[in-house]
VEXBA-269818 format. One record per atom (N, C-alpha, C, CB): atom name; x, y, z. Coordinates in Angstrom, 2 decimals, padded with zeros to 5 digits. Glycine has a CB too. Layout:
<atoms>
- at,X,Y,Z
- CA,X,Y,Z
...
</atoms>
This chain:
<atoms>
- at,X,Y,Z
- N,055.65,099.83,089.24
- CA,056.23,099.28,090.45
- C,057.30,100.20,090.99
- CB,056.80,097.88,090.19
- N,057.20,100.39,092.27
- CA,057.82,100.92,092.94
- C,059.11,100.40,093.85
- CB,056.99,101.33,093.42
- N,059.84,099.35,093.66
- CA,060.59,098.46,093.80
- C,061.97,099.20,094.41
- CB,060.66,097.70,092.52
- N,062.29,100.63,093.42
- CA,063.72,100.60,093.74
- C,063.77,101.51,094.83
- CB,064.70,101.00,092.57
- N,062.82,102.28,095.54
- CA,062.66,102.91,096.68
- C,062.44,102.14,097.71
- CB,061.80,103.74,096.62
- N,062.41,100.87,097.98
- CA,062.68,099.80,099.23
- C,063.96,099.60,099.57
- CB,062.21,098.42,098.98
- N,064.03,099.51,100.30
- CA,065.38,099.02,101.13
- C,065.21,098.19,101.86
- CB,066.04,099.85,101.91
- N,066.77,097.62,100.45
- CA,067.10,095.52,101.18
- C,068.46,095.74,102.08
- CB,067.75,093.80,099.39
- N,068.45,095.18,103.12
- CA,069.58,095.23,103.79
- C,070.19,093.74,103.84
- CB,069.31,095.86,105.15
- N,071.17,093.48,103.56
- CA,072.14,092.26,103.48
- C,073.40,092.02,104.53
- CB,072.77,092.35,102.11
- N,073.09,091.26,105.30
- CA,073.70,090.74,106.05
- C,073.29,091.31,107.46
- CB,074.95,090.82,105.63
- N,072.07,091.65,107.80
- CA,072.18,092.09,108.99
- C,071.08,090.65,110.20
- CB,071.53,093.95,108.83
- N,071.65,091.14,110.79
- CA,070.61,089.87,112.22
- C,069.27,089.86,111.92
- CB,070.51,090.44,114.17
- N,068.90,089.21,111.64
- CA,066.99,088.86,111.99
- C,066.93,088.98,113.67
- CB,066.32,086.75,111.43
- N,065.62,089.71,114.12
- CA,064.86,089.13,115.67
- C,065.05,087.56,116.00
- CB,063.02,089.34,115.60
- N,065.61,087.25,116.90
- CA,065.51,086.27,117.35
- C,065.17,086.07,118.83
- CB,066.44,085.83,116.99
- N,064.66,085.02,118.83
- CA,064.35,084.78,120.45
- C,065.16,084.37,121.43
- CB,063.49,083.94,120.65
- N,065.59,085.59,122.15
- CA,066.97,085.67,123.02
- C,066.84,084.49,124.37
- CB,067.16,087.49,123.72
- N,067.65,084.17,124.40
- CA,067.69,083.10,125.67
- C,067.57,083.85,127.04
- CB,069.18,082.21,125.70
- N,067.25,084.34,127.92
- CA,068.23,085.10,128.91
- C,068.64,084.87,129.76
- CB,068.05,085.91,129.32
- N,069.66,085.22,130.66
- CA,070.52,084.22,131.66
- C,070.41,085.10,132.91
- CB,072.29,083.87,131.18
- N,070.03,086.60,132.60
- CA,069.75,087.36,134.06
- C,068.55,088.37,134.03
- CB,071.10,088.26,134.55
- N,067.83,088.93,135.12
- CA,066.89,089.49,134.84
- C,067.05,090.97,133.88
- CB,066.34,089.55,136.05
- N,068.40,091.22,134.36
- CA,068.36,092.60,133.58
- C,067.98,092.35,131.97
- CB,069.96,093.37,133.69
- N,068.71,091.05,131.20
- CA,067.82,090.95,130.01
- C,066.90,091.00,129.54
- CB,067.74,090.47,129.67
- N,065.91,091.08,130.54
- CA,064.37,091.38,130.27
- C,063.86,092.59,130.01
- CB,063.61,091.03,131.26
- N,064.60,093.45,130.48
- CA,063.85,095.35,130.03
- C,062.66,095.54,130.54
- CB,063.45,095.80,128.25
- N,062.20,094.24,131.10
- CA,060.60,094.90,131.88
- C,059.80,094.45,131.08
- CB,060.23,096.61,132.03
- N,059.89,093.15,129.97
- CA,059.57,093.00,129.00
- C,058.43,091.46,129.74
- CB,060.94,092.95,127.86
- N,057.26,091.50,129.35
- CA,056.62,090.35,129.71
- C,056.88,088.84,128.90
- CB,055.26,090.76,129.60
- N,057.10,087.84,129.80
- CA,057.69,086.44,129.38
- C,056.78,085.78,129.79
- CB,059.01,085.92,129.90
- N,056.22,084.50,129.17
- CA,055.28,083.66,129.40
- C,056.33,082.55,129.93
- CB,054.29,083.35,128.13
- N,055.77,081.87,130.75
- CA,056.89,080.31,131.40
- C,055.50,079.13,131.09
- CB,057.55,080.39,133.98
- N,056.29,078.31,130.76
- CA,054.99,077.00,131.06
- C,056.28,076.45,131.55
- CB,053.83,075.96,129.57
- N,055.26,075.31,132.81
- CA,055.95,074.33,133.92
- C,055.60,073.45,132.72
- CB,055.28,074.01,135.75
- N,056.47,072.73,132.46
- CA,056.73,071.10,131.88
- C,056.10,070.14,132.56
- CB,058.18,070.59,131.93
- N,054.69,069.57,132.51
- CA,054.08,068.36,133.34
- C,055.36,067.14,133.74
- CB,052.72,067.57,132.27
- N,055.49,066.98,134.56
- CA,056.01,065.42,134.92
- C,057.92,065.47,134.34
- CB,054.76,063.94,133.69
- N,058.40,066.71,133.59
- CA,058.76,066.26,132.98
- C,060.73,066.56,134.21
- CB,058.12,066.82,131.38
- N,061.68,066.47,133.90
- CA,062.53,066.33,134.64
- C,062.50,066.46,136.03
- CB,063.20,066.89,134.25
- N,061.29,065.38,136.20
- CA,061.23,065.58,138.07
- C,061.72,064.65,138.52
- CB,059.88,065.65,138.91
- N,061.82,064.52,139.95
- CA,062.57,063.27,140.46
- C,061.25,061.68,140.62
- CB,063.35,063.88,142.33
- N,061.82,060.75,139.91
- CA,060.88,059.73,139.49
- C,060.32,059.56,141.32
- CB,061.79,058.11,138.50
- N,061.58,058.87,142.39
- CA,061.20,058.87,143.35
- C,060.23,059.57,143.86
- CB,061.89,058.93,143.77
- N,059.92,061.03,143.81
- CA,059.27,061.43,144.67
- C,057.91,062.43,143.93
- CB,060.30,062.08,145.61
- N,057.41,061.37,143.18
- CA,056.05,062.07,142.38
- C,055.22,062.57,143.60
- CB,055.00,060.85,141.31
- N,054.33,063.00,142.75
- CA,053.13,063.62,143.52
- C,052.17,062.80,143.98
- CB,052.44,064.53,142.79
- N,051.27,063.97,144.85
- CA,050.65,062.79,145.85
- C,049.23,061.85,145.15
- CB,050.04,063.71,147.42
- N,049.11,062.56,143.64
- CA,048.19,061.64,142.70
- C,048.64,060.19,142.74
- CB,048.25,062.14,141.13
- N,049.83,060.52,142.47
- CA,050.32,058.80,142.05
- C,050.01,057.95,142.86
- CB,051.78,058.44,141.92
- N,050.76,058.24,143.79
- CA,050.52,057.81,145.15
- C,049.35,057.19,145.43
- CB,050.59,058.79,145.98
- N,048.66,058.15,145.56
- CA,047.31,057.54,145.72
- C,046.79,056.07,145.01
- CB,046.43,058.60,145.22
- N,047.04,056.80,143.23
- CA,046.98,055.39,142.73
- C,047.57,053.89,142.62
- CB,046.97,055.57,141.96
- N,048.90,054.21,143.53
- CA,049.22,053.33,143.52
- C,049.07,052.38,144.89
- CB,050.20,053.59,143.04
- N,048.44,053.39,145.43
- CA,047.76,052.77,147.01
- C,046.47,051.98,146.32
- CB,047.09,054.32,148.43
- N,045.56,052.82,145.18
- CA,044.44,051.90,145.40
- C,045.01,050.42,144.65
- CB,042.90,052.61,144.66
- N,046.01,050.56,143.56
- CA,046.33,049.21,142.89
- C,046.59,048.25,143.76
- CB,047.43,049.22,142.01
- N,047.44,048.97,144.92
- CA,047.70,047.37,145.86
- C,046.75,047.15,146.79
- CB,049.10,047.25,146.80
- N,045.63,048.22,146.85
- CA,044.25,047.15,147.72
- C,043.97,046.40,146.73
- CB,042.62,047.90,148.33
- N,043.50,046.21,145.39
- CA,042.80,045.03,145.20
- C,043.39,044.40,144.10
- CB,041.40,045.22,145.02
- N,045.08,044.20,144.50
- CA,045.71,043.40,144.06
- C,045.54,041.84,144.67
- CB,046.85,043.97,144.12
- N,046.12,040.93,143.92
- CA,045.90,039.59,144.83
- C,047.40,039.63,145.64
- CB,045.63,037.91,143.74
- N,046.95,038.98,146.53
- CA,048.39,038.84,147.26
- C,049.66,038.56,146.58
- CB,048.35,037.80,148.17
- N,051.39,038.86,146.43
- CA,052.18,038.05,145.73
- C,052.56,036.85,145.96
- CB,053.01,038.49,145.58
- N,053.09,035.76,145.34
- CA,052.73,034.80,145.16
- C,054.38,034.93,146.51
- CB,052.38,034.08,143.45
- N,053.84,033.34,147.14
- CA,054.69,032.90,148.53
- C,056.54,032.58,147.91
- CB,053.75,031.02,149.33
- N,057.13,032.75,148.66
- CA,058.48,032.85,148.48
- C,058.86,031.55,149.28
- CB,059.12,034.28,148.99
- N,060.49,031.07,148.84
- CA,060.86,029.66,149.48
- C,061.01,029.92,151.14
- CB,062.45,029.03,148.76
- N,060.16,028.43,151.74
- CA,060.46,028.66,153.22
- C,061.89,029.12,153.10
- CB,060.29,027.29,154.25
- N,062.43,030.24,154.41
- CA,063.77,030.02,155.05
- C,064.28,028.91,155.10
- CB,063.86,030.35,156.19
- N,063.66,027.36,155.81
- CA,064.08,025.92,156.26
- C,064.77,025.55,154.88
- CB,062.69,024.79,156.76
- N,064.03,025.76,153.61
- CA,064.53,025.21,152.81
- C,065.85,025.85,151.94
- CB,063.54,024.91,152.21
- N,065.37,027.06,152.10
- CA,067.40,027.69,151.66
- C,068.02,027.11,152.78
- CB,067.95,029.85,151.71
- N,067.71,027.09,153.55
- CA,069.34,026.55,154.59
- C,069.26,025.45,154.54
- CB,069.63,026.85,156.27
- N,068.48,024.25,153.93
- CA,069.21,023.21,153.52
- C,069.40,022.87,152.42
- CB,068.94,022.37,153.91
- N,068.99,024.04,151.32
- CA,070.09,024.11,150.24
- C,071.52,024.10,150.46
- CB,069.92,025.18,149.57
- N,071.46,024.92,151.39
- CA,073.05,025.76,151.51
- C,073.74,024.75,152.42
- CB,073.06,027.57,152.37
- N,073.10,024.00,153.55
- CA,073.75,023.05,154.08
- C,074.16,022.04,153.21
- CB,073.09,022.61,155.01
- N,073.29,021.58,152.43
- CA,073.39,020.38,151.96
- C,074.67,020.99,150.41
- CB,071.52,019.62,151.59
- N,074.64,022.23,150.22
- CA,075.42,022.24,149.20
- C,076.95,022.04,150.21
- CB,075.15,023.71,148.18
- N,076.94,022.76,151.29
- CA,078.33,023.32,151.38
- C,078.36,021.46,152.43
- CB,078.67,025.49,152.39
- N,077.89,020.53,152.63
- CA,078.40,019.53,152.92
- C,079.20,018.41,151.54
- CB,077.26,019.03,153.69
- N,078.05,019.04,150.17
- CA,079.26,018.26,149.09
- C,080.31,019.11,148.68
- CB,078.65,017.72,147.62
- N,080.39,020.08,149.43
- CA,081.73,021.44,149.15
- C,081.38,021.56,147.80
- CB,083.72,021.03,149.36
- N,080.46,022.00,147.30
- CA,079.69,022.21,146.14
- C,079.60,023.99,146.16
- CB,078.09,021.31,146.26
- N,080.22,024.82,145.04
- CA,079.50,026.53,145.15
- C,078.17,026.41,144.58
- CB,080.38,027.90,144.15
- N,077.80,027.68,144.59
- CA,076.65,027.67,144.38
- C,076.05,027.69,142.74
- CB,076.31,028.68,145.16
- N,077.45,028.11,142.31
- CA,077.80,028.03,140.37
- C,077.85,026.23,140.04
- CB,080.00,028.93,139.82
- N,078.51,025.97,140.70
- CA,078.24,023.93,140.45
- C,077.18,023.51,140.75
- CB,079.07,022.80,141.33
- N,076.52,023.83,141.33
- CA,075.19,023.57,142.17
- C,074.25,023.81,140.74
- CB,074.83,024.86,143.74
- N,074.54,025.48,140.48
- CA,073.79,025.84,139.25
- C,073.87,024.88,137.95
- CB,074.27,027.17,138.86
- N,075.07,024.59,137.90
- CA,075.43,023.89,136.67
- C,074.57,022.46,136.45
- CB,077.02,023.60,136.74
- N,074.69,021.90,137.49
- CA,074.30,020.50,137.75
- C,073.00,020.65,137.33
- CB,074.46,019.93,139.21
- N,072.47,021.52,137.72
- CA,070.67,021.59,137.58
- C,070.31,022.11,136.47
- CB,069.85,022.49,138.63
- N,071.40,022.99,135.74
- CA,070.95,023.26,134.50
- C,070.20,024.81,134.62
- CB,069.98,022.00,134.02
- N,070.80,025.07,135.86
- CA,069.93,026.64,136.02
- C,070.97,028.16,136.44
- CB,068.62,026.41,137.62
- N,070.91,029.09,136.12
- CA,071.33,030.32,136.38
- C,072.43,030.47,137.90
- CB,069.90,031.16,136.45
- N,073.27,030.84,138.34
- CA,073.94,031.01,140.01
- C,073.34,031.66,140.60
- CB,075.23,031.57,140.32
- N,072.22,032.39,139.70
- CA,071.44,034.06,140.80
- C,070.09,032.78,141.16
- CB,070.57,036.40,139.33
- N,069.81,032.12,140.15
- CA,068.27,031.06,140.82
- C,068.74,030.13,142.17
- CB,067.63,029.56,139.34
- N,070.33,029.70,141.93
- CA,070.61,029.18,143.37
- C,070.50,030.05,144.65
- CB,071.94,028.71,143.40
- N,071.34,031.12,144.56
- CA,071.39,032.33,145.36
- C,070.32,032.48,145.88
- CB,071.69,033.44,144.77
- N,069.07,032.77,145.15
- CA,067.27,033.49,144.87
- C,067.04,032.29,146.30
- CB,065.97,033.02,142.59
- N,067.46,031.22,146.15
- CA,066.86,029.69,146.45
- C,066.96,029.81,147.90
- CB,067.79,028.24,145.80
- N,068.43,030.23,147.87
- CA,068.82,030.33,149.56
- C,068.75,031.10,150.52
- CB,069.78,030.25,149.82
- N,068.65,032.53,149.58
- CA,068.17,033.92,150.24
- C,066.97,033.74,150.59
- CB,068.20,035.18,149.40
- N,066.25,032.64,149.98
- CA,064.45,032.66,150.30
- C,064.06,034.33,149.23
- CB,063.97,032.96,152.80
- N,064.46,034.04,148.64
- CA,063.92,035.27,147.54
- C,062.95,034.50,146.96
- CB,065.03,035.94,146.30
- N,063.64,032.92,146.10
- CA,062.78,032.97,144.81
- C,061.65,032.36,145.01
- CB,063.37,032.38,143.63
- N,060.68,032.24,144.18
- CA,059.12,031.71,144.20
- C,059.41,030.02,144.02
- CB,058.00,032.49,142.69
- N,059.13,029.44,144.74
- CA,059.41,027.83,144.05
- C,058.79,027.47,143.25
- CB,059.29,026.74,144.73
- N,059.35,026.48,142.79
- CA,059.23,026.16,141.45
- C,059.49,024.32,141.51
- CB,060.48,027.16,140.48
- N,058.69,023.75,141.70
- CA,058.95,022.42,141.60
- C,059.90,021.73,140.64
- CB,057.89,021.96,141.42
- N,059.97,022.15,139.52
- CA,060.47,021.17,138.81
- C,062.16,021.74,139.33
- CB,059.91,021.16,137.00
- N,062.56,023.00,139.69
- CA,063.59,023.73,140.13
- C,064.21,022.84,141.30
- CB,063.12,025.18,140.55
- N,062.86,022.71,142.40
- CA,063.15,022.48,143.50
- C,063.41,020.40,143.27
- CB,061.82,023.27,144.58
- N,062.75,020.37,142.42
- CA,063.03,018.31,141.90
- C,064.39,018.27,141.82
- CB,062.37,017.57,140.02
- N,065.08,019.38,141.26
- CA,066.32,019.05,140.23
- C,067.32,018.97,141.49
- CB,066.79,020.40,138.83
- N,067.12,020.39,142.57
- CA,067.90,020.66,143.35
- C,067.76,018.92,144.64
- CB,067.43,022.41,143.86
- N,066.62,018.44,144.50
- CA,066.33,017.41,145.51
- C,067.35,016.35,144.92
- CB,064.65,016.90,145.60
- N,067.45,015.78,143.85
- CA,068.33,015.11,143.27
- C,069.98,015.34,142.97
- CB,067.75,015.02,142.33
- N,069.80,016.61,143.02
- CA,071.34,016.53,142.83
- C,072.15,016.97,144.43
- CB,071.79,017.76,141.44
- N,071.49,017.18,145.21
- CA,072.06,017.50,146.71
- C,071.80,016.25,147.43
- CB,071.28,018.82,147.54
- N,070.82,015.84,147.02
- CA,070.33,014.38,148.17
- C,069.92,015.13,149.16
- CB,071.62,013.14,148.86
- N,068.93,015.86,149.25
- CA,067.98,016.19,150.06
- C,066.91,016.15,150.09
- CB,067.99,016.90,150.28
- N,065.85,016.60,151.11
- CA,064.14,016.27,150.62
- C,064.03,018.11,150.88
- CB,062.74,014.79,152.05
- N,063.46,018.73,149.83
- CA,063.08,020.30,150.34
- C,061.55,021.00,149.49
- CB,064.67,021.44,149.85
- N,061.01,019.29,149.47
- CA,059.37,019.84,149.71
- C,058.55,018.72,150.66
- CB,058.42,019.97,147.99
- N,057.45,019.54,150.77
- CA,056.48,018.92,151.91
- C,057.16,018.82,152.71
- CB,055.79,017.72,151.82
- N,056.94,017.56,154.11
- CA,057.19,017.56,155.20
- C,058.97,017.02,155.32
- CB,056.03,016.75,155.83
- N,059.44,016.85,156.32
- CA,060.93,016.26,156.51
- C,061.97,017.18,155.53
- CB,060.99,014.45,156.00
- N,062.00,018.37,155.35
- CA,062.58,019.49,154.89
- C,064.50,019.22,155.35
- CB,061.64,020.94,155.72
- N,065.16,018.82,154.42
- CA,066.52,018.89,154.81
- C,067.09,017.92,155.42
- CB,066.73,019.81,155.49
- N,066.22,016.46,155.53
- CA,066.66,015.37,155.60
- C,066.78,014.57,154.65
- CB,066.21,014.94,156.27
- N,068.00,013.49,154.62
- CA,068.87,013.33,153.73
- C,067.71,012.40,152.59
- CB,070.38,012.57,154.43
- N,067.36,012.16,151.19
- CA,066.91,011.11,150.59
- C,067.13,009.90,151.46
- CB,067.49,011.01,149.32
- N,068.76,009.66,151.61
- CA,068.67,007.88,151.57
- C,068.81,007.78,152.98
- CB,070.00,006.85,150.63
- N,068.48,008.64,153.81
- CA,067.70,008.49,154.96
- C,066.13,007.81,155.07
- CB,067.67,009.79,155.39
- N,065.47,009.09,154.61
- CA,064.04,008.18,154.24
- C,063.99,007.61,153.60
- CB,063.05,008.49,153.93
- N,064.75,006.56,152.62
- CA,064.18,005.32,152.07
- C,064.60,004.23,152.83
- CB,064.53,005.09,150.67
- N,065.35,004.11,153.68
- CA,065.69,003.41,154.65
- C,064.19,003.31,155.74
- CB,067.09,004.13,155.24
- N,063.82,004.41,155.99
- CA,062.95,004.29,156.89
- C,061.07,003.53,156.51
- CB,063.04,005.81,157.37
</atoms>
């Protein structure tokens, strides 16, 4: 064996794969780049694939489901702000969230009968089917 005619060097740098920050670091030297699919792009403004697919999902989606008439948030909101009721007491009473009252009056939320029962009882209003925002003990009188 021929062992002691090699030369070990100790402590010196290994090749490493230099980062570079300007072109002159390159020496003319060929660099491969790969583009990163999808990856730190702006979510908003994908490409026009998506797009597409998300055009065909909403043709043969079913319609979304109907939101509360307008008539009937505003006689939520009437009928709350005539028992000077917020819309957090309102919540309380019914046993439901301040954003489901809110949802109710904005005409955001989806109705919900048993929602809309609770709110009929504790406002003294009617805010399904016909006569929308007239008082209960109105129509039982009648």
């Amino acid at each position: 064996m021929d062992d002691w005619d090699t030369k070990v060097v100790i402590g010196s740098k290994r090749n490493v794969a230099k980062v570079t920050k300007k072109d002159s670091d390159l020496n003319g030297s060929v660099v491969a780049t790969d583009k990163k699919i999808s990856a730190g792009g702006n979510k908003a403004h994908q490409g026009t694939d998506h797009q597409r697919i998300a055009k065909l999902d909403r043709e043969n989606e079913v319609a979304p489901p109907a939101k509360v008439a307008p008539s009937v948030g505003r006689a939520i909101q009437d009928a709350r702000l005539e028992l000077k009721l917020s819309q957090k007491d309102v919540a309380q009473k019914v046993n439901e969230k301040p954003s489901v009252i809110q949802d109710y009056e904005s005409s955001k939320a989806i109705p919900n009968p048993q929602i809309l029962g609770k709110l009929e009882r504790v406002l003294g209003v009617k805010l399904r089917g016909s006569d929308i925002g007239k008082k209960l003990s109105e129509l039982k009188k009648s």
